[in-house]
C-alpha positions in Angstrom: 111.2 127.2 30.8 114.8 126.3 30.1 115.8 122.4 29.6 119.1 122.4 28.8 122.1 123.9 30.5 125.3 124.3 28.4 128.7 123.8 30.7 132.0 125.2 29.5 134.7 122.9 31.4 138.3 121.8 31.8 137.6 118.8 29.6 135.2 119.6 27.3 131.7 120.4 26.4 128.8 119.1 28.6 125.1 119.3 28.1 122.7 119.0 31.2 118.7 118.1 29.8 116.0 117.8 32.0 113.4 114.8 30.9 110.7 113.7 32.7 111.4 116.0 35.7 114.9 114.1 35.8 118.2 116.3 34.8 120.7 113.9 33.2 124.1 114.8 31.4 124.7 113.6 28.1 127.9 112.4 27.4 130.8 115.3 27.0 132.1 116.8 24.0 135.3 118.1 22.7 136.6 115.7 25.1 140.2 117.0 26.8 140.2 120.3 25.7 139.5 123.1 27.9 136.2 124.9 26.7 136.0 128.8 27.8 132.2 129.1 26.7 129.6 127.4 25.3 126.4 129.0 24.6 122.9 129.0 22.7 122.4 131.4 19.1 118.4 131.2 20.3 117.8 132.6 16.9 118.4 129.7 15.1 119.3 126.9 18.3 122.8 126.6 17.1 125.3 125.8 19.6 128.5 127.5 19.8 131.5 126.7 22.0 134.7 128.1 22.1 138.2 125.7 22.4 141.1 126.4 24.2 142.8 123.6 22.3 147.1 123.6 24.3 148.3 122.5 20.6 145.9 124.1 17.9 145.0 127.4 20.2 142.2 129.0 20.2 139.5 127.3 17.8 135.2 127.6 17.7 133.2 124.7 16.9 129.3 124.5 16.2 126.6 122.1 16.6 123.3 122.3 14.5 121.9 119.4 16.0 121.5 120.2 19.7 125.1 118.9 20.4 124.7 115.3 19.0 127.3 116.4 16.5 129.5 119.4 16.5 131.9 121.0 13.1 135.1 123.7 13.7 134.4 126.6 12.2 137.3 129.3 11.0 138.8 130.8 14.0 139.4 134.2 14.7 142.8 136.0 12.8 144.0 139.1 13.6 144.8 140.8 10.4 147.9 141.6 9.1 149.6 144.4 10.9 147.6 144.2 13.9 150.2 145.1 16.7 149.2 146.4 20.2 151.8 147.9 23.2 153.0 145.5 25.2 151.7 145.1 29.2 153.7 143.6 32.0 152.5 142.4 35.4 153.1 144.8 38.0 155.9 144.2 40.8 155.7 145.0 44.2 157.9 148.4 43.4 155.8 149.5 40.4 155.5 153.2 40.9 152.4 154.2 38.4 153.4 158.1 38.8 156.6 156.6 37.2 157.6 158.4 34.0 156.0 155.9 31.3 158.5 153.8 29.1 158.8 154.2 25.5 155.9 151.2 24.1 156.8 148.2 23.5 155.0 146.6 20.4 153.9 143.1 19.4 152.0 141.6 16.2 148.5 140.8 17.8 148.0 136.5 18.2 144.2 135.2 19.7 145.5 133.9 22.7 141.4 132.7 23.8 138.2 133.6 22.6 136.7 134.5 26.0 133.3 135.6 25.1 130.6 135.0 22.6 127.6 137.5 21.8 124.7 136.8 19.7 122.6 139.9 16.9 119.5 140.6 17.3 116.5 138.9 15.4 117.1 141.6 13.1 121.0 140.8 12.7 120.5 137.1 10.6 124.0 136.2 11.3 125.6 138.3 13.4 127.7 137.4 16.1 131.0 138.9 18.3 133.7 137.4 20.1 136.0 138.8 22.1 139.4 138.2 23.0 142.3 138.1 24.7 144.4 140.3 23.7 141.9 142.8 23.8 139.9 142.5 20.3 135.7 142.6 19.3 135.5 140.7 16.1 132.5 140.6 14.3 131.0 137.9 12.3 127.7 138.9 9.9 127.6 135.4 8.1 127.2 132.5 11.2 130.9 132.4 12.2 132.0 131.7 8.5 134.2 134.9 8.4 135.4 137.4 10.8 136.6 141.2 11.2 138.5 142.6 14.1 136.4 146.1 14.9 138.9 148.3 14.2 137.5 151.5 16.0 137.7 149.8 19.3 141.5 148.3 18.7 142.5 151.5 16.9 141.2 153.6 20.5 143.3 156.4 21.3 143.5 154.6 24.8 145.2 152.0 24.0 147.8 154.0 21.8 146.0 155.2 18.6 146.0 153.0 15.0 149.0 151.1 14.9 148.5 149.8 12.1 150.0 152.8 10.4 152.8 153.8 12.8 153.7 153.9 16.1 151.7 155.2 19.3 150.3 158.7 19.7 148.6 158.2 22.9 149.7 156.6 25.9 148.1 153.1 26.2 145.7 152.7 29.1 144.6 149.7 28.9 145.9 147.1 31.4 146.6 143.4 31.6 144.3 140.6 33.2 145.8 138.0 35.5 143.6 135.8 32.8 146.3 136.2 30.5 149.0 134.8 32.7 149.1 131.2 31.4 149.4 132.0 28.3 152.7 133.8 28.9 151.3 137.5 28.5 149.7 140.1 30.4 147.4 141.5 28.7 143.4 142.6 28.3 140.8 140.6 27.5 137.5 141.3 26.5 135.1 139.0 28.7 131.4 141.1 28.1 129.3 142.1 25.4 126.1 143.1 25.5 123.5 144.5 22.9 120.6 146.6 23.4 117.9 144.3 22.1 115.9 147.7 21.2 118.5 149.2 19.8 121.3 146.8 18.4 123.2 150.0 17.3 123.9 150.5 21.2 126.8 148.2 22.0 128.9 147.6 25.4 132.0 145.8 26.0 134.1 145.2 29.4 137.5 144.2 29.7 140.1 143.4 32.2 141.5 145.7 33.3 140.5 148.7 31.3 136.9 148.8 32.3 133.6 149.1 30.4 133.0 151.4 26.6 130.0 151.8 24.7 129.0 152.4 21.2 125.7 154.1 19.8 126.4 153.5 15.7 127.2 149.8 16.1 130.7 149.6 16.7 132.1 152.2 14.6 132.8 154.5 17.3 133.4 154.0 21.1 133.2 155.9 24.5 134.2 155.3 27.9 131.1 154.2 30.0 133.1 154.1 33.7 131.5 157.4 35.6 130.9 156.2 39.6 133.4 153.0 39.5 135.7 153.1 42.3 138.9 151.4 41.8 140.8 150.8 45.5 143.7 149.8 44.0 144.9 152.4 42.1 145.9 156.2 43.7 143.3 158.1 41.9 140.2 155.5 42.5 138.1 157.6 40.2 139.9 157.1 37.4 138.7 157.1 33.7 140.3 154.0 32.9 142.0 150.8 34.3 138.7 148.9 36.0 138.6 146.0 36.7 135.3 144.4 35.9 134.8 141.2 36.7 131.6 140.8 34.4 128.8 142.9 33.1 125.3 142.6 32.2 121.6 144.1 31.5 118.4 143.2 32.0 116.8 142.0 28.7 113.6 143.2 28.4 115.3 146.6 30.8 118.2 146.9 29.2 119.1 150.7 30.8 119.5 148.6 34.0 122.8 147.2 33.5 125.1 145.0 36.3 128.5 144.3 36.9 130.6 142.5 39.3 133.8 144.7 39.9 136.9 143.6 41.6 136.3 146.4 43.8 132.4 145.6 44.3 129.1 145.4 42.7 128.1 148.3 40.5 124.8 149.2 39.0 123.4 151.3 36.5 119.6 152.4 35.8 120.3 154.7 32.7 122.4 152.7 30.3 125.6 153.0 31.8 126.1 156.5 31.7 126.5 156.8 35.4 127.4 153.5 37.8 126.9 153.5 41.5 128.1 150.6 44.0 125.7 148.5 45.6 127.9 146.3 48.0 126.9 145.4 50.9 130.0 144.0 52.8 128.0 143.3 56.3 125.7 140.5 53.7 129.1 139.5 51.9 128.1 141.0 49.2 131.2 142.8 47.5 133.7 140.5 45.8 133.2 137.8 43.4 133.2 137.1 39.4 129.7 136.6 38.3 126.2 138.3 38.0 122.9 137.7 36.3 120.2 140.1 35.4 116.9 139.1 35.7 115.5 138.9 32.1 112.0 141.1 33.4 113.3 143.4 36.3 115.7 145.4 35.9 116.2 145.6 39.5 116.8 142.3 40.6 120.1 140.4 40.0 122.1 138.0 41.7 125.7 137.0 43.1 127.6 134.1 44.3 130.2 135.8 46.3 133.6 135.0 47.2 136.6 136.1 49.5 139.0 138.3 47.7 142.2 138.0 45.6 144.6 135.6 46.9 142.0 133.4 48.6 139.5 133.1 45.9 137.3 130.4 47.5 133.9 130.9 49.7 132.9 132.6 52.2 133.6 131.3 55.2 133.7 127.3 54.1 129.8 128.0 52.8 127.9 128.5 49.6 125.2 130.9 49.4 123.9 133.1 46.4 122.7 136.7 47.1 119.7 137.8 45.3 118.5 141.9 45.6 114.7 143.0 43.7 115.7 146.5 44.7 118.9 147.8 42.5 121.2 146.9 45.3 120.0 148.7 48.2 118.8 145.4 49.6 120.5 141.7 49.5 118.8 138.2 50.5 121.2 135.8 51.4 120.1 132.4 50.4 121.6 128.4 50.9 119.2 126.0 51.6 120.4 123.1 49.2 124.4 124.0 49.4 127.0 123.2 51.5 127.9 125.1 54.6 131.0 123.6 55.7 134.2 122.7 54.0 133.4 124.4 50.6 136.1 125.4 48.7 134.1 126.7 45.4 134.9 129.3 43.3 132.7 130.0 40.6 134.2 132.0 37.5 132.5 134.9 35.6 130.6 133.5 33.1 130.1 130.6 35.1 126.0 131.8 36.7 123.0 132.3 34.6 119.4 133.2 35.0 116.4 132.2 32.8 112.8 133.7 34.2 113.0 131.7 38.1 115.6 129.2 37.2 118.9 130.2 38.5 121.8 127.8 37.5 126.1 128.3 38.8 129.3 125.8 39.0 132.7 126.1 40.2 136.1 125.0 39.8 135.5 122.2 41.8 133.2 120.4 39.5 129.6 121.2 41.7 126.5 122.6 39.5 124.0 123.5 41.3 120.5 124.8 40.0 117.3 126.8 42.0 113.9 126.3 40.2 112.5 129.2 42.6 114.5 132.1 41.8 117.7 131.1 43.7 115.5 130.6 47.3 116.4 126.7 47.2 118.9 124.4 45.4 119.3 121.1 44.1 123.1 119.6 43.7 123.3 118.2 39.6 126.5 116.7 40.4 129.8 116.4 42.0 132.1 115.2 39.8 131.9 117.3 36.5 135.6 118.8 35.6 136.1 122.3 36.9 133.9 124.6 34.9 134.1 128.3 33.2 130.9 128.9 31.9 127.2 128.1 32.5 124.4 128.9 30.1 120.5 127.9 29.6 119.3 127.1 26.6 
């Protein structure tokens, strides 16, 4: 069973560890600076968080030592001549059966290192990040050196290699809101998941372009978006420009994959080669940011839900966290333990975890709250924590 849960907040790193049936926060780290993720490498316990630093940017640090200490690493570089085509945030009069404009191209800067993957017990070192604006590095020595996959950032839909020229496909990769304060709209790559039997067959999901997949290890990469719906846009169906919110797979069932979608949830039983939805808007199950896979079944997941878009907060004044054991025909609705009135939470992607019947979430407002029986009951950790982007056992 999991003892220590790894925040990601506004103001730095904070470790939650339960001892003696007690769970207690130690004191924060990286103090100040916004921290998009912080997560476990359970192959060798090394923690890794990453830094949204305002005056250094985007930087990773370490800790060998379960946090008691923690070292920067090298950050991530995009190499030279790394350009991509530019994105803009769409206006009320954007007409997308307008004739397209000829690209726009910039030299490619990390904005924020939104996500962090760990190998395989078979991958001694290897780790991927991805980023806004749209980049997979890899790392095969522990974080001390870094390569931008160039097979995904050369794709011919986002424009073809420009590292040798201009575009010779039209770019259709779209910008996240995400990327909005940092003065770009652009893509970001927020999921990453690796088939633990097979660390050859890779997945990635960015906003808003949708979910690929690789089956040689990154050096080439398909779309993976069959059955996601997009209401937004006037062809719903498609191939690219989703918007998921984040994506998942069962560990020990990794062909059963999850996603939260802007547009609903989506599953998969066959490795993503066809999605289907599995809202249920009559439980409030439809909108939100986050999932978690059950690390066993396949079939079970869960939700913290939210209202849509401009609202962004709970439903209806109250917390409650949907759980289904049946690949989304079925949702529970469960809230003994949160608050049903005045609640105000919203709780980001990466920001709910699961670890065998442990389930653990936070919000914006500062409120973790963790379930010891598979999400049926809760117990508040605390009020006061700064608002929070990620949540992770380890």
């Amino acid at each position: 069973m999991a003892k220590r849960i790894l925040l990601g907040t506004r103001k730095g790193t904070v470790i939650v560890e339960q001892k003696d049936g007690h769970w207690s926060a130690k004191n924060i780290a990286h103090a100040g600076i916004p921290v998009c993720y912080v997560a476990c490498d359970k192959r060798d316990g090394t923690l890794w968080a990453s830094l949204d630093h305002g005056h250094w940017g985007p930087k990773l640090s370490r800790s060998k030592d379960g946090g008691e200490t923690w070292q920067d690493v090298l950050s991530l570089k995009y190499p030279e001549g790394a350009r991509y085509i530019v994105k803009y945030l769409p206006t009320e009069d954007f007409d997308p059966d307008a004739p397209a404009k000829d690209p726009e191209y910039k030299d490619a800067t990390v904005y924020k290192i939104w996500n962090l993957t760990f190998g395989t017990a078979e991958q001694p070192g290897r780790i991927y990040a991805g980023t806004i604006p749209g980049g997979l590095f890899v790392s095969d020595d522990a974080g001390e050196s870094w390569q931008l996959n160039r097979s995904l950032w050369n794709h011919e839909s986002r424009g073809g290699n420009l590292f040798d020229g201009d575009a010779t496909s039209e770019n259709k990769w779209f910008g996240t809101p995400a990327s909005i304060n940092y003065g770009v709209f652009e893509p970001g790559i927020h999921s990453i998941i690796i088939n633990p039997q097979n660390p050859d067959r890779l997945y990635m999901a960015a906003s808003s372009v949708g979910v690929m997949q690789s089956t040689d290890g990154g050096k080439s990469w398909t779309s993976a978006n069959k059955g996601m719906l997009m209401d937004y846009l006037p062809n719903p169906e498609a191939e690219w420009g989703h918007d998921p919110h984040y994506v998942t797979a069962c560990a020990s069932q990794p062909e059963h994959m999850w996603q939260q979608n802007h547009c609903g949830v989506f599953y998969s039983d066959n490795g993503a080669k066809n999605w289907r939805k599995v809202s249920s808007v009559k439980d409030g199950v439809h909108f939100g940011f986050p999932i978690a896979a059950d690390n066993k079944n396949g079939l079970c997941a869960w939700v913290v839900p939210a209202r849509a878009d401009s609202e962004r907060m709970a439903l209806d004044g109250g917390l409650f966290v949907a759980r289904t054991e049946d690949g989304g025909q079925t949702w529970q609705k469960f809230n003994q333990g949160l608050p049903q009135q005045n609640a105000y939470d919203i709780v980001y992607r990466h920001a709910l975890d699961a670890a065998d019947d442990m389930v653990c979430f936070a919000s914006t407002t500062g409120n973790l709250y963790l379930s010891e029986d598979r999400g049926e009951t809760w117990q508040c950790l605390g009020n006061n924590f700064p608002p929070v982007y990620s949540v992770r056992f380890a």
